[in-house]
N, C-alpha and C positions, 0 to 999 in steps of 0.2 A: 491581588490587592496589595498594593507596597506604598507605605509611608517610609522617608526617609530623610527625614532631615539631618539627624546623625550622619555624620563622614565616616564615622569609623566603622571599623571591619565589623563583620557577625563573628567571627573565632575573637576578637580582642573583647566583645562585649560578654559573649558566654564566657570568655573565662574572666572576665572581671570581679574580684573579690569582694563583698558584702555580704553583713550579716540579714538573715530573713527578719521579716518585719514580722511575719506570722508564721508558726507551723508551716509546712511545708503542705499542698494536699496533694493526696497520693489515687490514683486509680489501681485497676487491675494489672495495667499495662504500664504506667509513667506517673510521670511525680509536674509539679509545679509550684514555681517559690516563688517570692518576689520582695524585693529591697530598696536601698533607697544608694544611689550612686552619684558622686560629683565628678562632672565633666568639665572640660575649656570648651567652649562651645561659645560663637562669637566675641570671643576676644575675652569673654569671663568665665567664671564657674561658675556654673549651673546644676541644682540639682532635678534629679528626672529618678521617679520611681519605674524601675526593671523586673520585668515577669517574664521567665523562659522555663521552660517544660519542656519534657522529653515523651514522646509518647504520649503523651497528654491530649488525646484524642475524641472529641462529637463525630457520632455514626450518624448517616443522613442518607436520604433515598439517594441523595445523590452520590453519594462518598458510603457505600454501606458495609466495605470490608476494612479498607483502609483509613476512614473518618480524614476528618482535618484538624489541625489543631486549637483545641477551645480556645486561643489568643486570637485566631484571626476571626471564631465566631464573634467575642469580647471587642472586637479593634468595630467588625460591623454593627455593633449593637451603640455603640459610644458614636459612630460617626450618626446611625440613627436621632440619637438623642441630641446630636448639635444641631442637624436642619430642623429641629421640632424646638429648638431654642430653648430646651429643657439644659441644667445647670449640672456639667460632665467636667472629665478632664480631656486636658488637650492630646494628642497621640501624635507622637512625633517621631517617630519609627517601630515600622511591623515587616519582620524578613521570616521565611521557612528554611530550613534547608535540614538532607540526607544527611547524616554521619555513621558509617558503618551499620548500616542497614536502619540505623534510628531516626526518627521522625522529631525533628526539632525546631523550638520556634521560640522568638523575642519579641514582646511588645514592649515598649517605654512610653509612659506620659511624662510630660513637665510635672514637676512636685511641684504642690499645692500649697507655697508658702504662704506663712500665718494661718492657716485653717488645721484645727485639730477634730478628731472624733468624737463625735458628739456620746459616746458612750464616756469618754474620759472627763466629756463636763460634766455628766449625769454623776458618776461616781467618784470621782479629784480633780473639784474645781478649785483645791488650792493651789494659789503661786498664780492662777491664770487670773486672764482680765474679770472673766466670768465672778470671780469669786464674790461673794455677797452684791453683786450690782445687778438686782431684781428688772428693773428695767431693761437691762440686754438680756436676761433670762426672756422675759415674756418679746421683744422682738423678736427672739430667735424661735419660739412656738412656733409666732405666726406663720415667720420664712418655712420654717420646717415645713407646716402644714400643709401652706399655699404651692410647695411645688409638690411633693406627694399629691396634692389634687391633682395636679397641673399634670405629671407623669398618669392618674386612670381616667384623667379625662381626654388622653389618648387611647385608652381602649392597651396601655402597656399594664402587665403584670410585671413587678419587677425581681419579683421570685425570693431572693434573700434580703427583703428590704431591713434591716438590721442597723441599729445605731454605731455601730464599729462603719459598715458604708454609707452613710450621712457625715460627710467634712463641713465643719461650720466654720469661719470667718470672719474678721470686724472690722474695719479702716479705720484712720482714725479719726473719720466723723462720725465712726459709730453704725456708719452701715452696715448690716450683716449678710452676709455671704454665705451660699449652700449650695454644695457639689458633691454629685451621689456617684460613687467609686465600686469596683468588682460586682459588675455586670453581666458576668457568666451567666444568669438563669433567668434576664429580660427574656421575655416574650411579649407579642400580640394575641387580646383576646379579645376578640369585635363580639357585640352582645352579651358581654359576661362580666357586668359593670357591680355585682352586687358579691359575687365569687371573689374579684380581684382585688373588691376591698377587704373582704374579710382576710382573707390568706394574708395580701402583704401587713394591714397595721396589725393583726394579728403575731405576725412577726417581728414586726416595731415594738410592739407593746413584751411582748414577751423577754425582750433584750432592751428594755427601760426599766426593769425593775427596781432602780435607784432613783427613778423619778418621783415624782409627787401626785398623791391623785390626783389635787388641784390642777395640777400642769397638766395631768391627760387629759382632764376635762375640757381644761381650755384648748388643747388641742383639738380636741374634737368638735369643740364650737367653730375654730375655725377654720376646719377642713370641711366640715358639712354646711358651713357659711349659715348658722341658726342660733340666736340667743339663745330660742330654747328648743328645746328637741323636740322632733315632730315623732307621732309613735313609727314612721317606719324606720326612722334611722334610729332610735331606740332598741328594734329588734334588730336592726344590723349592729350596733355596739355590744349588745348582748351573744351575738354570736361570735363576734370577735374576741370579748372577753371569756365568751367559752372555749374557744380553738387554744388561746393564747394560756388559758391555766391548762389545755388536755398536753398541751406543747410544753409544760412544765415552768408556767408565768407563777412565780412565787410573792411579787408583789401586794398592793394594796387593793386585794379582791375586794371586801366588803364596802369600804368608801365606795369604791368605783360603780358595785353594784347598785348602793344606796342614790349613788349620784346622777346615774342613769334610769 
């Protein structure tokens, strides 16, 4: 599998200087970082978020001593998500290569200018456009919701669906924009439509805990497409706000309870 629209060497990109944007994660065997780098790339500078890992390895029937590198699992999961016209980033070079017996590999997307983490609206919307403009508050619900549906009504589990990988977006007519980022732990689960919601908003909700009950509510009006809740997606929201405080959701349990 090779994307390459990069010219430049894999030795000039691995040692290319940046600081991580995150922690660093680490396995038993290798590590994996990733950053944010400016290139000349058609005649301008561009930036492109870099993820390269060393040993950074998925064991598979197919690959089951040596694995492959979770970047090329991540590159296949994201090109998934483009022919299903689900809202990714772009991948614009994926290389593997040996170095002294190590197993190493580079993914880069285009960076995803104007769009921040939707965790940094939830908890410092100061300075941004967000800030007290209620109106692009509740658009952005919506968008959020509407693809999160859009993703399990593919039968995709998206594994770490988390407000840190929801990049939100605005132009400046105001349209809002959403792309869901580190895709390591997509899967498909055909028949298992009631499991993959719990797990994933369960993990949304657990890492929104600076949101508002109101807003999860209304979230959840519009991801379940119901003014008012029907009792079986009642007893799905309750399972989910169960999983999400066992998962340590510190939030606003009681409202939520009352409101469901």
């Amino acid at each position: 599998m090779i994307i390459n629209e990069i010219k430049q060497s894999f030795e000039s990109l691995w040692d290319y200087p940046f600081d991580s944007a995150y922690p660093p994660n680490k396995s038993k065997t290798g590590w994996s970082k990733v950053g944010i780098i400016t290139l000349d790339h058609q005649g301008k500078q561009q930036r492109f978020a870099l993820k390269k890992m060393e040993n950074y390895n998925s064991f598979t029937l197919v690959h089951p001593f040596k694995g492959v590198p979770k970047a090329e699992n991540e590159l296949g999961k994201i090109l998934s998500f483009r022919r299903l016209l689900l809202p990714t980033v772009e991948p614009v070079y994926y290389k593997k290569q040996m170095f002294n017996g190590e197993s190493r590999a580079i993914l880069m997307t285009r960076f995803l200018e104007g769009h921040v983490e939707l965790s940094r609206i939830l908890r410092h919307p100061e300075g941004l456009i967000w800030e007290n403009n209620r109106p692009l508050i509740l658009a952005m619900i919506r968008e959020v919701a509407k693809w999160c549906k859009a993703i399990h009504d593919n039968d995709i589990l998206f594994g770490h669906l988390q407000t840190k990988h929801i990049m939100v977006g605005v132009d400046n007519a105001g349209a809002i924009s959403v792309r869901f980022i580190d895709m390591e732990s997509m899967r498909k689960m055909p028949f298992m439509r009631e499991r993959i919601i719990v797990k994933d908003l369960a993990s949304l909700l657990r890492t929104a805990r600076f949101a508002k009950s109101t807003d999860i509510i209304r979230f959840a009006h519009h991801y379940f497409g119901e003014h008012k809740f029907s009792p079986k997606t009642k007893r799905i929201m309750l399972k989910v706000l169960s999983r999400a405080v066992d998962k340590g959701y510190c939030g606003c349990r009681k409202p939520l309870k009352r409101s469901i």
